[in-house]
C-alpha positions as a Markdown table, in Angstrom:
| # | Residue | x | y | z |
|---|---|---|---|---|
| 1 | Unk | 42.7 | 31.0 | -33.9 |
| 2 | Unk | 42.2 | 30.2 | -30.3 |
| 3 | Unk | 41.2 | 33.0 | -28.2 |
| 4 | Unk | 41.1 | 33.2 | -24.5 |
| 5 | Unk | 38.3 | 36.1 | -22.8 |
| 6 | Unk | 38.9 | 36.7 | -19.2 |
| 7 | Unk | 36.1 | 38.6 | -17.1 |
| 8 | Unk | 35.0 | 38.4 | -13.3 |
| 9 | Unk | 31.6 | 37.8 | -15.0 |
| 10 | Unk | 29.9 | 35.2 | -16.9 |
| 11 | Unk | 26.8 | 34.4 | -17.2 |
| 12 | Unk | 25.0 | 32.5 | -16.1 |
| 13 | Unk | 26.9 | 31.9 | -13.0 |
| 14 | Unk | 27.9 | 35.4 | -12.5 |
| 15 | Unk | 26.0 | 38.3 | -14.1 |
| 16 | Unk | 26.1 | 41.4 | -11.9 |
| 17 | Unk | 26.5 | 44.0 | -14.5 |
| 18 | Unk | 27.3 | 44.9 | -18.8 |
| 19 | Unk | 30.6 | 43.4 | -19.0 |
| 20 | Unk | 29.1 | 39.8 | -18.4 |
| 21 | Unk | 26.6 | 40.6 | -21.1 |
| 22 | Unk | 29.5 | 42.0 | -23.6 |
| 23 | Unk | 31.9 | 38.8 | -22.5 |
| 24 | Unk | 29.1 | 36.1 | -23.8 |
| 25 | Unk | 28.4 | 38.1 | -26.7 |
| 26 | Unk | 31.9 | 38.6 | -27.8 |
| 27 | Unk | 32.9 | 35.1 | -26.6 |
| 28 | Unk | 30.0 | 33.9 | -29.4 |
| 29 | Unk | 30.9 | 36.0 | -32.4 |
| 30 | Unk | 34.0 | 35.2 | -32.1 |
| 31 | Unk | 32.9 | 31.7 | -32.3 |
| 32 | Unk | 30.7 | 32.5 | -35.5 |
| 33 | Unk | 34.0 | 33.9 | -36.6 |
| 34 | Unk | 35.3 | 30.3 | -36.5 |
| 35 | Unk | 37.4 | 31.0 | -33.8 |
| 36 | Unk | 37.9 | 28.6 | -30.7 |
| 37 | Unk | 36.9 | 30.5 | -27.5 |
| 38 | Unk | 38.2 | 29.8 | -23.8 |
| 39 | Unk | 36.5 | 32.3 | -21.1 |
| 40 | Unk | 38.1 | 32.7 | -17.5 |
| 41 | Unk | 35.7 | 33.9 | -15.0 |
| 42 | Unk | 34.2 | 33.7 | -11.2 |
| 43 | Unk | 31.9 | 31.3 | -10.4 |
| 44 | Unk | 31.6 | 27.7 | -8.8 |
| 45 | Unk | 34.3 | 25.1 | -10.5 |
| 46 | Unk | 33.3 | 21.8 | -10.9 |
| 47 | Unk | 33.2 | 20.2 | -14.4 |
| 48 | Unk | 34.4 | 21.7 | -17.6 |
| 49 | Unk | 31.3 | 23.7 | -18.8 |
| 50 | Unk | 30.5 | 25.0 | -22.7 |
| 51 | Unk | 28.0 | 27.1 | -23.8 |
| 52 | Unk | 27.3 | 26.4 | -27.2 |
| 53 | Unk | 30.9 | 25.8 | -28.1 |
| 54 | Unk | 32.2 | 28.0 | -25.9 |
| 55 | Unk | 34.3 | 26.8 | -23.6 |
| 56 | Unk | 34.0 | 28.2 | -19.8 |
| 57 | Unk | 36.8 | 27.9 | -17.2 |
| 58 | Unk | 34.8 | 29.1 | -13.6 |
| 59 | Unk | 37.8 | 30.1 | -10.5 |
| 60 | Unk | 36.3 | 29.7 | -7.3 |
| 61 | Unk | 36.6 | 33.5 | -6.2 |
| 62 | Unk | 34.6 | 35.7 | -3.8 |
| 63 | Unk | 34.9 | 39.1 | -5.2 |
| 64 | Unk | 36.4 | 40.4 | -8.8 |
| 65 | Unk | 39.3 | 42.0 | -6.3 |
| 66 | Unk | 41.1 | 38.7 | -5.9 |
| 67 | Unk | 40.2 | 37.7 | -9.6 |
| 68 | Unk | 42.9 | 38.2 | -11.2 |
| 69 | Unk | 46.1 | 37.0 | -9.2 |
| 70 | Unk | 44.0 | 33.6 | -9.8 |
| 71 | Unk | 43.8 | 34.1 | -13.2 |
């Protein structure tokens, strides 16, 4: 199954507070799970990056406010 995450925070890029942490470990089990994960989150877009075989989609936004209308 494919499964999409969507969080204001990712690490490494962005990790201000728990739900980062939760994010990356959710986004991996889920991989363990044999699951292919997309995350959506803040942080400087540039070229596609993957953690592991995670796959992580970064929005150029300044605050988790105006997050999600770009989402």
């Amino acid at each position: 199954m494919r499964v999409a995450l969507i969080s204001y925070e990712y690490p490494p890029a962005v990790a201000i507070g728990g739900i980062g942490t939760y994010t990356w470990s959710a986004s991996h089990m889920l991989v363990r799970g044999g699951h292919e994960v997309v995350v959506f989150a803040a942080g400087q877009p540039g070229q596609p990056e993957r953690t592991s075989t995670v796959e992580v989609v970064r929005l150029d936004c300044p605050d988790r406010y105006r997050f999600a209308p770009l989402v």
